[in-house]
C-alpha positions as a Markdown table, in Angstrom:
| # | Residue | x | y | z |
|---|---|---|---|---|
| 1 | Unk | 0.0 | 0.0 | 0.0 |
| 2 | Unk | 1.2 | 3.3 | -0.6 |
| 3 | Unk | 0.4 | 6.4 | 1.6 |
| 4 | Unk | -1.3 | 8.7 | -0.3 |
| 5 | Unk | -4.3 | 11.7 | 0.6 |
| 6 | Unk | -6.7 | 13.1 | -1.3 |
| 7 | Unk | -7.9 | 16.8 | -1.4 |
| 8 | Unk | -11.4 | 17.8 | -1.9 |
| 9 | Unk | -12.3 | 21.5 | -3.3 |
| 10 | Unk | -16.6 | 22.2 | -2.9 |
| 11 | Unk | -16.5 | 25.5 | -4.8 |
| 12 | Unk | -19.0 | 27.1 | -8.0 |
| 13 | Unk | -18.9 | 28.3 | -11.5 |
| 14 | Unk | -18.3 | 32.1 | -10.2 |
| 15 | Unk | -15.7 | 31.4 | -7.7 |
| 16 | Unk | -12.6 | 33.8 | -9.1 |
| 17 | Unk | -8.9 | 34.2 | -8.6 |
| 18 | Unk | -7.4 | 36.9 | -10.2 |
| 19 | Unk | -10.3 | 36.8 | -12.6 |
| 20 | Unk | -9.7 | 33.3 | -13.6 |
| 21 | Unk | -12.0 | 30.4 | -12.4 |
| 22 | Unk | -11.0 | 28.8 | -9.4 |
| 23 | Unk | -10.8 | 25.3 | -11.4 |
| 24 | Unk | -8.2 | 26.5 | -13.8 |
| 25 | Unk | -6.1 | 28.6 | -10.7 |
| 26 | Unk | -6.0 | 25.4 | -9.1 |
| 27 | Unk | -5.3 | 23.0 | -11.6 |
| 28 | Unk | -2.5 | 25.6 | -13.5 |
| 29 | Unk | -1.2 | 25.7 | -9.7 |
| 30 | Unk | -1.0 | 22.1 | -9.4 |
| 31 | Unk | 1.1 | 21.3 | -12.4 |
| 32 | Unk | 3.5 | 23.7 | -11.9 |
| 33 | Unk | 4.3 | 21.9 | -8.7 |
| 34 | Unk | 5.6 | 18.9 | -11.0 |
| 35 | Unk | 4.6 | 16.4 | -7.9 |
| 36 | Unk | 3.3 | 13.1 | -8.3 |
| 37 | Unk | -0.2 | 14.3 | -7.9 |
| 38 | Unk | -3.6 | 14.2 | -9.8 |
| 39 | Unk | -6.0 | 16.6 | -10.3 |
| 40 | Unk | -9.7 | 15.9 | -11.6 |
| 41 | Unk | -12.9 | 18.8 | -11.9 |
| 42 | Unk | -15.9 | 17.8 | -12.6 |
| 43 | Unk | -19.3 | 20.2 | -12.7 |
| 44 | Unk | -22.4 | 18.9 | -10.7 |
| 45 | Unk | -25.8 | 19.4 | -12.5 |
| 46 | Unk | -27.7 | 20.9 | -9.9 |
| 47 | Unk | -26.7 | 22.1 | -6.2 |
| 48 | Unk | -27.4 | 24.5 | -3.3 |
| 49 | Unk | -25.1 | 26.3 | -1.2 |
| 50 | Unk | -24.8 | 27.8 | 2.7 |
| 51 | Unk | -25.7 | 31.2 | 1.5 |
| 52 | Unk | -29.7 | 30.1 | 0.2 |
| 53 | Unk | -28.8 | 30.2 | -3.0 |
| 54 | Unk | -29.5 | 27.4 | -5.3 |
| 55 | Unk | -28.9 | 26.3 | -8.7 |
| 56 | Unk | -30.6 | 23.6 | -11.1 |
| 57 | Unk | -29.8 | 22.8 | -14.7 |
| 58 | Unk | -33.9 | 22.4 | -15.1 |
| 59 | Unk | -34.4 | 25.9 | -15.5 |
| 60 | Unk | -32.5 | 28.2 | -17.4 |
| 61 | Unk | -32.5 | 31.5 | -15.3 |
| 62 | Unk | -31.1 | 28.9 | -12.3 |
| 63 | Unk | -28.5 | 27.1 | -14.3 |
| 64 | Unk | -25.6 | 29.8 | -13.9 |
| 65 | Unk | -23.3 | 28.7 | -11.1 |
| 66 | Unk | -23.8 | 25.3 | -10.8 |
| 67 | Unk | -21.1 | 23.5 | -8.4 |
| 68 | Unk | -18.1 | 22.7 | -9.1 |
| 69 | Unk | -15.9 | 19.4 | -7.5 |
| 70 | Unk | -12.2 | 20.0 | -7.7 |
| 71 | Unk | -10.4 | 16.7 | -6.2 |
| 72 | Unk | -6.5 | 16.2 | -5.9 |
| 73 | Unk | -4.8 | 12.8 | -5.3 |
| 74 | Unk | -1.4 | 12.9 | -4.2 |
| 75 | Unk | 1.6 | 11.0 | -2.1 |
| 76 | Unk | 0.6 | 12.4 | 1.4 |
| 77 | Unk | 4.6 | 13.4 | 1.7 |
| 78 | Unk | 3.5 | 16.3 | -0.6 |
| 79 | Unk | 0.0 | 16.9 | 1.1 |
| 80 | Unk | 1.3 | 20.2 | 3.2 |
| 81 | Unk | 2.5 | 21.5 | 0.1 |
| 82 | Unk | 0.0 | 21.9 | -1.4 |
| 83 | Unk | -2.4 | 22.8 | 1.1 |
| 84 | Unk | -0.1 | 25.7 | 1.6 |
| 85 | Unk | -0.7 | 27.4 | -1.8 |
| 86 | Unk | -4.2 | 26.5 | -2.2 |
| 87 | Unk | -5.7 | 28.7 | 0.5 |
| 88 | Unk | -5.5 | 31.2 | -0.9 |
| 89 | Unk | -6.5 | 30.1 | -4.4 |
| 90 | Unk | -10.2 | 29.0 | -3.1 |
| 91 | Unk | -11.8 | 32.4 | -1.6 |
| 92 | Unk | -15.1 | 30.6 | -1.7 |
| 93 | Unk | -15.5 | 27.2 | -1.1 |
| 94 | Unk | -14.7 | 24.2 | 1.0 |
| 95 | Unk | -11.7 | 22.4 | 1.7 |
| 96 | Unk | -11.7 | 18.8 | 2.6 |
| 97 | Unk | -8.9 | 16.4 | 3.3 |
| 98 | Unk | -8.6 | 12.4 | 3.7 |
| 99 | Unk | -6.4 | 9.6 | 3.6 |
| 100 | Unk | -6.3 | 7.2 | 0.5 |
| 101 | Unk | -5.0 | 3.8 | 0.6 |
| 102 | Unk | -3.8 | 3.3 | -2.7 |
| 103 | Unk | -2.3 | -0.1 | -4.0 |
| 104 | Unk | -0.4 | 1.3 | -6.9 |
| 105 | Unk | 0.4 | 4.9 | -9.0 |
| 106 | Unk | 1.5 | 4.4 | -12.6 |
| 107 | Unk | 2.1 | 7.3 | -15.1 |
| 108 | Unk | 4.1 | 7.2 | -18.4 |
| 109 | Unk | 6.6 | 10.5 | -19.5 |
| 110 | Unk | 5.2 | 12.2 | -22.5 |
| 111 | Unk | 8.2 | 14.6 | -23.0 |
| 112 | Unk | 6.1 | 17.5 | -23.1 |
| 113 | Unk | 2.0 | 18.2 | -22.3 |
| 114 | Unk | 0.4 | 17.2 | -26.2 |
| 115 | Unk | -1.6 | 20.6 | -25.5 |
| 116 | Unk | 0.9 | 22.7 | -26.3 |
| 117 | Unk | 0.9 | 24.5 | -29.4 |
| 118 | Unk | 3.4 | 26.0 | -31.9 |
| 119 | Unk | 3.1 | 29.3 | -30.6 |
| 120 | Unk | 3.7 | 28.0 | -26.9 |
| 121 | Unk | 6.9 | 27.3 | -27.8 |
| 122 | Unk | 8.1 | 28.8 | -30.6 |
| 123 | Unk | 10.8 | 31.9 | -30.8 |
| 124 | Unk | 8.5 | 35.1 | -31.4 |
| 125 | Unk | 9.8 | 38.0 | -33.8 |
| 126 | Unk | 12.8 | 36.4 | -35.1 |
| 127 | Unk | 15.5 | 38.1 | -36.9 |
| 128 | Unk | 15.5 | 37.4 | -41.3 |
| 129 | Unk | 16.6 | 38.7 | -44.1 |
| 130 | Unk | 15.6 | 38.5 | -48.0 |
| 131 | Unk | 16.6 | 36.8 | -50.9 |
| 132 | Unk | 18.2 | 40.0 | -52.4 |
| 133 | Unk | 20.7 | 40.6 | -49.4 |
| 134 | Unk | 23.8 | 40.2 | -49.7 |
| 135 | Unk | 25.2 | 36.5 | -47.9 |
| 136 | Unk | 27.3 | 38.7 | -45.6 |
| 137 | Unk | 24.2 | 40.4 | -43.8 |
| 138 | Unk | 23.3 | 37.0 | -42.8 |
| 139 | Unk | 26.4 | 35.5 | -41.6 |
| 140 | Unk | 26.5 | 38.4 | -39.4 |
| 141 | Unk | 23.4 | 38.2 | -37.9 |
| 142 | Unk | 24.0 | 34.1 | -37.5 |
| 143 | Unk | 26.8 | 35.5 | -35.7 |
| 144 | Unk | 25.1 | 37.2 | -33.1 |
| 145 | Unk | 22.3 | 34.7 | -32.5 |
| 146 | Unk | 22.9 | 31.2 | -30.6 |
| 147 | Unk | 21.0 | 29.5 | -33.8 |
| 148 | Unk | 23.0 | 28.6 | -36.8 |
| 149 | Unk | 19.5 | 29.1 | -39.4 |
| 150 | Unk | 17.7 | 32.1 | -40.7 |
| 151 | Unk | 14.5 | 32.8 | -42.6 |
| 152 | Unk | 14.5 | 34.4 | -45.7 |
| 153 | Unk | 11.4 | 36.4 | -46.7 |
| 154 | Unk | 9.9 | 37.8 | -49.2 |
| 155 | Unk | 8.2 | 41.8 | -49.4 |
| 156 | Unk | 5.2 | 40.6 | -47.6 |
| 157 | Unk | 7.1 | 39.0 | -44.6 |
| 158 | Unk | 5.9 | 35.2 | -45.9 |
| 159 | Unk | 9.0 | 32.8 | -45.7 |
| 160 | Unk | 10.7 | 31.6 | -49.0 |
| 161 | Unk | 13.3 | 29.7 | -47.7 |
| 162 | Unk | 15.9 | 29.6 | -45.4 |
| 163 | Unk | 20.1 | 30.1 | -44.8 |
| 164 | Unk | 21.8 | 28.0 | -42.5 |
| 165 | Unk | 25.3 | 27.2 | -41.3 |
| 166 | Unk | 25.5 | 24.1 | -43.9 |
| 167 | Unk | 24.6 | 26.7 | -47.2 |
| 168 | Unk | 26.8 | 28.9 | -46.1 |
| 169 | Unk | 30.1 | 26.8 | -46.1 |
| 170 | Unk | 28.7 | 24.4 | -48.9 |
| 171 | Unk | 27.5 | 27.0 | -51.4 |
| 172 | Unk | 28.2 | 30.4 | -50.1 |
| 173 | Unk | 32.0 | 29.5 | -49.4 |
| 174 | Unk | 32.3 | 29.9 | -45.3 |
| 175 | Unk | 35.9 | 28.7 | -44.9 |
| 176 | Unk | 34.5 | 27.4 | -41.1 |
| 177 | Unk | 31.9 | 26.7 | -39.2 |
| 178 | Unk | 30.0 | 29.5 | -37.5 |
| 179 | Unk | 31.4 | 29.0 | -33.7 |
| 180 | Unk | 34.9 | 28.9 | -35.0 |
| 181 | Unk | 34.2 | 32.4 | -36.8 |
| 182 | Unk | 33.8 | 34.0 | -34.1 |
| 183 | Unk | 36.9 | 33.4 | -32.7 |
| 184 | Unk | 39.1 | 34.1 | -36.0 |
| 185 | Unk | 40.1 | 37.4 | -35.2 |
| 186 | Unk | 38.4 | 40.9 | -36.8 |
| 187 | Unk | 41.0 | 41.1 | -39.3 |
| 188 | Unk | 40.3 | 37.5 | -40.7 |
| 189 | Unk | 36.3 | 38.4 | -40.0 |
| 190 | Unk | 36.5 | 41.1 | -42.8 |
| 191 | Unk | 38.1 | 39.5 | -45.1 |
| 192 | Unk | 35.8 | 36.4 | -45.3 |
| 193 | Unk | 32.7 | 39.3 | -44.8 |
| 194 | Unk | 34.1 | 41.0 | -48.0 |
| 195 | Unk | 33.9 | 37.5 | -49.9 |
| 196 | Unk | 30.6 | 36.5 | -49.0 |
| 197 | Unk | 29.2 | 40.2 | -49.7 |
| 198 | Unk | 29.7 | 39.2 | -53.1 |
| 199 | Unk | 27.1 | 36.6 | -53.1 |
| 200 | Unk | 22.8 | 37.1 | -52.5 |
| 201 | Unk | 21.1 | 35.0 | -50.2 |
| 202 | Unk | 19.1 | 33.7 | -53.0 |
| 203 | Unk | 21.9 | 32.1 | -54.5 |
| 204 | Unk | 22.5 | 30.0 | -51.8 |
| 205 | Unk | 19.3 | 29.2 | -49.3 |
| 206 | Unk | 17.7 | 26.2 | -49.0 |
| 207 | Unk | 14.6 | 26.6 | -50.8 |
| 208 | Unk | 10.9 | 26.3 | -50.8 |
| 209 | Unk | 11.0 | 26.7 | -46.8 |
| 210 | Unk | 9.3 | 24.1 | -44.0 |
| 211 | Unk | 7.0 | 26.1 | -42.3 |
| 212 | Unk | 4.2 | 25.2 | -39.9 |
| 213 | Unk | 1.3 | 27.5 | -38.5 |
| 214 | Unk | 1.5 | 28.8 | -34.8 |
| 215 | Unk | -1.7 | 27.3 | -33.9 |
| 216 | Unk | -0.6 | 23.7 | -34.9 |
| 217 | Unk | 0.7 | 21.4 | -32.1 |
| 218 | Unk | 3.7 | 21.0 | -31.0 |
| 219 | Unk | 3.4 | 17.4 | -31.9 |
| 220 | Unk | 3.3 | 17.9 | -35.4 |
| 221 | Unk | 6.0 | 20.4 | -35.9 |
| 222 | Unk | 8.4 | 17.8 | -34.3 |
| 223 | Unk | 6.8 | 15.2 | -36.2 |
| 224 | Unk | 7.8 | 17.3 | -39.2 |
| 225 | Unk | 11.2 | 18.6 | -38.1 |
| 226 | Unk | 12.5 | 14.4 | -37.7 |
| 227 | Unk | 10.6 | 12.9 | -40.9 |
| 228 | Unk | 12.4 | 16.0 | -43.1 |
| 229 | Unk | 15.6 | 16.1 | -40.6 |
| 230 | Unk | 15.0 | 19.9 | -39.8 |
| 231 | Unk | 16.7 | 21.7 | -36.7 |
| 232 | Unk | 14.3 | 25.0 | -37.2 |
| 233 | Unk | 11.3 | 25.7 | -38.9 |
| 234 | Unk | 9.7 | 29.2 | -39.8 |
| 235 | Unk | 6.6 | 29.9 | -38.1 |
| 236 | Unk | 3.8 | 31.4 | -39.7 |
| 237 | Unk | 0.7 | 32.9 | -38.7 |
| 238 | Unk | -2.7 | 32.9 | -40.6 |
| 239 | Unk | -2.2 | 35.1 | -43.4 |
| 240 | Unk | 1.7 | 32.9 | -44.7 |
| 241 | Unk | 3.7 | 35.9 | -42.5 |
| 242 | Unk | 6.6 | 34.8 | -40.9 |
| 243 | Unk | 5.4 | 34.7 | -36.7 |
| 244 | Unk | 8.3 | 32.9 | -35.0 |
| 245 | Unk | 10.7 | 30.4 | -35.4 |
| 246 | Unk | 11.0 | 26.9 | -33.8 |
| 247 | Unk | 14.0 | 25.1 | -33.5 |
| 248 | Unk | 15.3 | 22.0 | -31.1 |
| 249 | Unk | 16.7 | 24.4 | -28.4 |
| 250 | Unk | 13.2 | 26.0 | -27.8 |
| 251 | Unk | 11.7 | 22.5 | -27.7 |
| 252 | Unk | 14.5 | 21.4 | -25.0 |
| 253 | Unk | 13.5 | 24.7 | -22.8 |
| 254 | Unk | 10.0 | 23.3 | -22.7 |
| 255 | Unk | 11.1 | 19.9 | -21.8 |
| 256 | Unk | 12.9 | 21.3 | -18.7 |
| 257 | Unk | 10.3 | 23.4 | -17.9 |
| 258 | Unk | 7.6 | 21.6 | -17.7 |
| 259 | Unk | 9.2 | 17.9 | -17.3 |
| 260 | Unk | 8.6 | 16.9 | -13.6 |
| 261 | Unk | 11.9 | 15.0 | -11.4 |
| 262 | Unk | 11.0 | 11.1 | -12.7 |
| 263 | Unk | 13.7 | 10.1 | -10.4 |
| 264 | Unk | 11.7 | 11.6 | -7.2 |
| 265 | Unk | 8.8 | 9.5 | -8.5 |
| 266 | Unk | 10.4 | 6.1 | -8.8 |
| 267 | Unk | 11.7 | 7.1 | -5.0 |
| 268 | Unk | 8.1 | 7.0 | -4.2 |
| 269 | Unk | 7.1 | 3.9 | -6.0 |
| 270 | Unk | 5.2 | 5.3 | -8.6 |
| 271 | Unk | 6.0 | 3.2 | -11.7 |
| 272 | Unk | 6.8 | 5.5 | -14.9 |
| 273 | Unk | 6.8 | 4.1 | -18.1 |
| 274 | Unk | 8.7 | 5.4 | -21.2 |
| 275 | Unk | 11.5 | 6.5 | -19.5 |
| 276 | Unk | 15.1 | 6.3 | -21.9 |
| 277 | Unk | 18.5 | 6.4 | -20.6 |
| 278 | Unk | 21.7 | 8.0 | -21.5 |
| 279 | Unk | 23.3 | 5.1 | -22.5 |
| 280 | Unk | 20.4 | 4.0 | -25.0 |
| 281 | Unk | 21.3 | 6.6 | -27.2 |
| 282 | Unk | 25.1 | 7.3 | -27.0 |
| 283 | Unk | 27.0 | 7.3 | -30.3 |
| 284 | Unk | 29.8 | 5.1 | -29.4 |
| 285 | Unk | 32.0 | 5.5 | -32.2 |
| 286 | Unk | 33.3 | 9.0 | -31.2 |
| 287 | Unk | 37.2 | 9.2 | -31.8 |
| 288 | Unk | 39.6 | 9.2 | -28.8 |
| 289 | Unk | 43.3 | 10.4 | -28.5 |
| 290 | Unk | 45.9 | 9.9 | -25.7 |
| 291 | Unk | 47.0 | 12.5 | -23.6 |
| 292 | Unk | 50.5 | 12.3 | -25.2 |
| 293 | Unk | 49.1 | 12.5 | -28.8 |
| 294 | Unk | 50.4 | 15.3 | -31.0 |
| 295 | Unk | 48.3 | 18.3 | -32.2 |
| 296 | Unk | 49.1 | 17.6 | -35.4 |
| 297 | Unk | 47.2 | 13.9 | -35.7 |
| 298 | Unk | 44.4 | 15.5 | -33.5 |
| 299 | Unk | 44.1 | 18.1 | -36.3 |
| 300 | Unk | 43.7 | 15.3 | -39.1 |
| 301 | Unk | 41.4 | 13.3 | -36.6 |
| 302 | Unk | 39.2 | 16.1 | -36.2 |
| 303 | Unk | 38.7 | 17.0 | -39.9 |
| 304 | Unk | 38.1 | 13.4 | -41.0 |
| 305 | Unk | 35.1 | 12.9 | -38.6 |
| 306 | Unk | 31.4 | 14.5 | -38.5 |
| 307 | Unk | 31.3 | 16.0 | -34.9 |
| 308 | Unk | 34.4 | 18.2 | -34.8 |
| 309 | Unk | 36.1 | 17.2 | -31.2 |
| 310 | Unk | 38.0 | 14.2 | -29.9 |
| 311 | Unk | 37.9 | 12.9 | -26.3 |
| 312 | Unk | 41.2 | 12.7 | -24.4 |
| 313 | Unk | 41.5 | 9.5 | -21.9 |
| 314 | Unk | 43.8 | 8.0 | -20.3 |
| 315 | Unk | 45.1 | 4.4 | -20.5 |
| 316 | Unk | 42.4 | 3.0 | -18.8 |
| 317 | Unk | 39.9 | 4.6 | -20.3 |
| 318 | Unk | 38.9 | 7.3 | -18.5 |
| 319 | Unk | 38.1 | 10.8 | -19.1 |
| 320 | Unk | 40.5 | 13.5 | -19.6 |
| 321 | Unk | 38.9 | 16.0 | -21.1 |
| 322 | Unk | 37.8 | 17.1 | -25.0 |
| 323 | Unk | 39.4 | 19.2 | -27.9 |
| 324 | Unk | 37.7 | 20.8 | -30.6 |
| 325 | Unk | 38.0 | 22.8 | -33.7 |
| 326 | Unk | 37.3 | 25.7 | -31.5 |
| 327 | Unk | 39.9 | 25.0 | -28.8 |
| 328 | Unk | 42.7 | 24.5 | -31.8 |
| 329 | Unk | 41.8 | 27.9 | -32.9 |
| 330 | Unk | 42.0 | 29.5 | -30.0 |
| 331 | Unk | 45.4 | 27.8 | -29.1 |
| 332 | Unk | 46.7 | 28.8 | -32.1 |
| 333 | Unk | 45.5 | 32.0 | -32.5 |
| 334 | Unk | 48.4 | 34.3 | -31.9 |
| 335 | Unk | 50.4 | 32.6 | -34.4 |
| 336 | Unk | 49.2 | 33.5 | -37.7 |
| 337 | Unk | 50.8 | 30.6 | -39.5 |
| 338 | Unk | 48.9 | 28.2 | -37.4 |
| 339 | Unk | 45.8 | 29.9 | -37.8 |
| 340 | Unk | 46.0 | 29.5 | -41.7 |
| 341 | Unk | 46.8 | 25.9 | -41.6 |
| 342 | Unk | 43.5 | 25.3 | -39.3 |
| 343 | Unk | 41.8 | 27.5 | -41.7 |
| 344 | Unk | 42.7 | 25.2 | -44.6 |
| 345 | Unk | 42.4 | 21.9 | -42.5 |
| 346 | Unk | 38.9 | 22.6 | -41.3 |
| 347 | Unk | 37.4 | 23.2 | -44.7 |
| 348 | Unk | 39.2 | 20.0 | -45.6 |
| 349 | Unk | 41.4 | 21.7 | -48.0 |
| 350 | Unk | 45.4 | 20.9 | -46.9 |
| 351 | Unk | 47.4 | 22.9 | -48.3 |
| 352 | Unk | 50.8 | 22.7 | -47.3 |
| 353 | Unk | 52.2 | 24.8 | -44.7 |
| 354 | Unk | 55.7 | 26.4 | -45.3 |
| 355 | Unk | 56.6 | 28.0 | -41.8 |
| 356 | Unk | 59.8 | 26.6 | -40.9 |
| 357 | Unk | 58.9 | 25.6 | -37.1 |
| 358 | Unk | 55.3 | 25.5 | -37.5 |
| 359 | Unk | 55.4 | 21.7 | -38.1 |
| 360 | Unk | 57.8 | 21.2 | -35.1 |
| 361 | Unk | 55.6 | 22.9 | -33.0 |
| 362 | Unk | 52.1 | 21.1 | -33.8 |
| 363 | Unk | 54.9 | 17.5 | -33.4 |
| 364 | Unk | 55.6 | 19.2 | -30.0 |
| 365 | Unk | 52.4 | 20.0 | -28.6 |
| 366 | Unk | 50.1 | 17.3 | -27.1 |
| 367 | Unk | 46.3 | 16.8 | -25.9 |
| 368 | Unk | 46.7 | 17.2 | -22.6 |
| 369 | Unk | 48.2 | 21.1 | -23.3 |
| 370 | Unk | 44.6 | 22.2 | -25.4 |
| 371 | Unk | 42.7 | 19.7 | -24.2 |
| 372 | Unk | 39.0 | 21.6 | -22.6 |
| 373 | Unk | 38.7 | 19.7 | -19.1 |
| 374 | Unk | 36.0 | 22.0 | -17.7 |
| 375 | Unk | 33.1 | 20.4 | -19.4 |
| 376 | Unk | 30.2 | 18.4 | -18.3 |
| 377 | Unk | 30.0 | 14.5 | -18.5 |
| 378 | Unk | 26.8 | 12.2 | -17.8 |
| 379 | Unk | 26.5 | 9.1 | -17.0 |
| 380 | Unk | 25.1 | 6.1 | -19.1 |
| 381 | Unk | 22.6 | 5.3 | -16.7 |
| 382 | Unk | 21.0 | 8.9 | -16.2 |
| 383 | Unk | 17.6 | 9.8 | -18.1 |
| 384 | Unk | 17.6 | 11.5 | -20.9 |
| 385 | Unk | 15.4 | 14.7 | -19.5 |
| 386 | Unk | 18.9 | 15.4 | -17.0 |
| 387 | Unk | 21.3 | 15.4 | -20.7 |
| 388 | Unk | 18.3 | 17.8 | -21.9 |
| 389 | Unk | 19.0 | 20.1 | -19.2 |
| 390 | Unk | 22.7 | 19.8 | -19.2 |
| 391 | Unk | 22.8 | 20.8 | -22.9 |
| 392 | Unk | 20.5 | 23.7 | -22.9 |
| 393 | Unk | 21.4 | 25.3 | -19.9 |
| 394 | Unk | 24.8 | 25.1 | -21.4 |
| 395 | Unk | 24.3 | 25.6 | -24.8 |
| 396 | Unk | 25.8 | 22.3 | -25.9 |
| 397 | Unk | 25.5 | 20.7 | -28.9 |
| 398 | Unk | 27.3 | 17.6 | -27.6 |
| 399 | Unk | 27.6 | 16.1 | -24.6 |
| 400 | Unk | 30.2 | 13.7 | -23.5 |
| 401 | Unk | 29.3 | 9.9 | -21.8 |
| 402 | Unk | 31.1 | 8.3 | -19.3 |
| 403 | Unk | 30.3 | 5.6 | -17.0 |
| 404 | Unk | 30.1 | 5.0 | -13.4 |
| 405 | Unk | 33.7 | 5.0 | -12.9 |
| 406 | Unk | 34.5 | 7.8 | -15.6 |
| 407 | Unk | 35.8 | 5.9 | -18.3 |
| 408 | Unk | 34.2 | 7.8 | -21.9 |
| 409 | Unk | 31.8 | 6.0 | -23.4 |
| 410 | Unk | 31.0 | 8.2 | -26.4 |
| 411 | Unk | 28.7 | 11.1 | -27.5 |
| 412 | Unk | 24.9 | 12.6 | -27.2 |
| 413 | Unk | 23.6 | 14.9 | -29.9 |
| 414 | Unk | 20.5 | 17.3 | -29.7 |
| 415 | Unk | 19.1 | 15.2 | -32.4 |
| 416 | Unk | 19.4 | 12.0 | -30.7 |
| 417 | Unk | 17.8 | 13.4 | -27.4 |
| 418 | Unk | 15.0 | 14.7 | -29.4 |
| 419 | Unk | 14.1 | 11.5 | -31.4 |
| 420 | Unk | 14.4 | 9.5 | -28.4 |
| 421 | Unk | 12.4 | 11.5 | -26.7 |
| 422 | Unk | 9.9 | 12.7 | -29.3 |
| 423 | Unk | 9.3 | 8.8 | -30.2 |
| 424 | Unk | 8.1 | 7.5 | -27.0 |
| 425 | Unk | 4.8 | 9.8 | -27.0 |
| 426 | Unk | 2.6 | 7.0 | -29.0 |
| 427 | Unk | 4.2 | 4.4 | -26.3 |
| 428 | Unk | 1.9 | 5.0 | -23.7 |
| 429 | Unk | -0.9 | 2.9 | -25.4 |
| 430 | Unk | -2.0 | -0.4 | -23.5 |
């Protein structure tokens, strides 16, 4: 048996808090507690109350008002909680509490409430540009934002495609990927500016654009965004204008905000369904180096795999910390030489490097000197909800995986976590 109570609101169709009905105050109150708790309304047909009044759905000038039954099940751990906030929710009403003696609690995680729509979620008034701008305005705004996709519209505001990180180094010619941009120095900046202001954006967006309408679910815009592999998608509102813009990150932030802690409800016995792990999604094929290992195979490791980083380890196995295309441009950017050779060697285009010492220098340098050893690990065996929370408080788009005594175990993506996640919904079905 598990100790649970149950709470018992006696209140009517007028009762008000803040000028919303007391149902919808206390249910809106209830879920934002994230507790293992339940919470049902129902609306009686007829009723009288301590004042004289009464109403009856017989007649119509004595229907309004009718009663309304507000009960709350919950572990009775959580009980004073509760009743804490709710008094001063229910102005008129009654109050009643009992003890329950329940035999089991089962639930199932959704990833997010299925009412949410489009426009709960999405990013409002997002930045754009047209097709007749030149490609530099847009790398410059990608620059400033923390996503790596813009939509292009036309006169009227309605979206007609969209520029993202992958046109702009595969037809606009970016030498490197946004992130690393930032970091190349103004004087390198301007010059790969001045080349891509050469270009419009309709010569290289990805065209006719994905959108979906803000009054859609949230459902089906990630049911869109996996089936066409889409990190963002334009938002549009009624009349085809561009309203917001939805990408993986927003989705995340309304994971963690409205997720509840799973792992405080299997403390209490409540059996949750669905619930993935860390370890079933972790790409294990992620490159590893040595702590000893020169800069310069790091450098040819890095370019010839998809995720840009390798993971230093030790002999054993464990965890060392991770290196980058990022961290090799910012060890190397004083030295001008070694900044052009990791131009060249991220865009996959070698060319050979004449500085007398330069090659000495990348044979002298090891992992463990540029190795990154402040960034977060998780463990195989935690749910996928903390790794969501890791990455977007931290604006990751990778997160390492080690296991329970540190050794690396591989990588997470955003686009793991979100079709693992997404693709449990239909699984709570007997």
């Amino acid at each position: 048996m598990l100790n649970y109570q149950a709470i018992e609101i006696f209140t009517n169709e007028d009762a008000r808090y803040r000028n919303k009905a007391v149902a919808d105050a206390v249910i809106e109150y209830i879920r934002g507690l994230k507790i293992a708790a339940r919470c049902i309304v129902t609306r009686g047909i007829a009723g009288c109350y301590e004042s004289g009044e009464a109403a009856t759905g017989r007649l119509e000038i004595l229907s309004y008002n009718l009663p309304i039954r507000i009960y709350i099940v919950l572990p009775a751990a959580a009980t004073e909680e509760v009743l804490a906030g709710l008094d001063q929710l229910v102005g008129s009403g009654i109050v009643a509490l009992h003890d329950l003696k329940v035999i089991s609690h089962k639930t199932a995680n959704t990833f997010f409430p299925r009412q949410l729509t489009v426009r709960d979620v999405m990013t409002a008034e997002p930045k754009s540009v047209t097709a007749e701008d030149p490609v530099s305005d847009a790398a410059r705004l990608l620059l400033s934002s923390i996503f790596t996709g813009l939509p292009v519209v036309d006169r009227k505001g309605r979206p007609v495609g969209v520029i993202t990180q992958g046109d702009l180094i595969g037809r606009g010619g970016l030498p490197l990927r946004l992130g690393l941009l930032a970091k190349a120095g103004q004087g390198n900046l301007e010059v790969i500016m001045g080349a891509l202001a050469q270009k419009r954006v309709a010569e290289i967006m990805t065209t006719p654009a994905v959108t979906i309408p803000e009054d859609q679910p949230l459902t089906e815009a990630v049911d869109l965004m996996l089936a066409k592999g889409l990190k963002r998608l334009p938002v549009v509102d009624k009349g085809g204008r561009l309203a917001g813009m939805l990408s993986r990150l927003d989705i995340f932030k309304t994971v963690m905000r409205e997720a509840p802690d799973w792992n405080a409800f299997r403390a209490q016995d409540i059996e949750v369904k669905n619930l993935r792990i860390v370890g079933d999604i972790v790409r294990r094929d992620t490159h590893t180096v040595l702590a000893d290992t020169t800069i310069d195979q790091v450098i040819r490791m890095i370019d010839g795999n998809d995720i840009q980083r390798v993971a230093v380890v030790s002999a054993e196995g464990k965890l060392l910390g991770i290196i980058s295309d990022s961290d090799l441009l910012y060890y190397f950017k004083p030295d001008q030489e070694g900044m052009r050779y990791l131009f060249s060697a991220m865009a996959q285009a070698f060319r050979k490097v004449t500085a007398p010492d330069l090659g000495q220098r990348l044979a002298r340098t090891h992992a463990s000197e540029v190795m990154r050893t402040d960034l977060p690990a998780i463990r195989e065996g935690a749910l996928i909800e903390e790794a969501i929370r890791l990455m977007t408080e931290q604006r990751l788009k990778r997160l390492p995986v080690v296991d329970d005594h540190g050794c690396f175990k591989g990588m997470i993506s955003r686009d793991s976590l979100l079709r693992t996640g997404f693709g449990r919904m239909p699984a709570d079905k007997p």
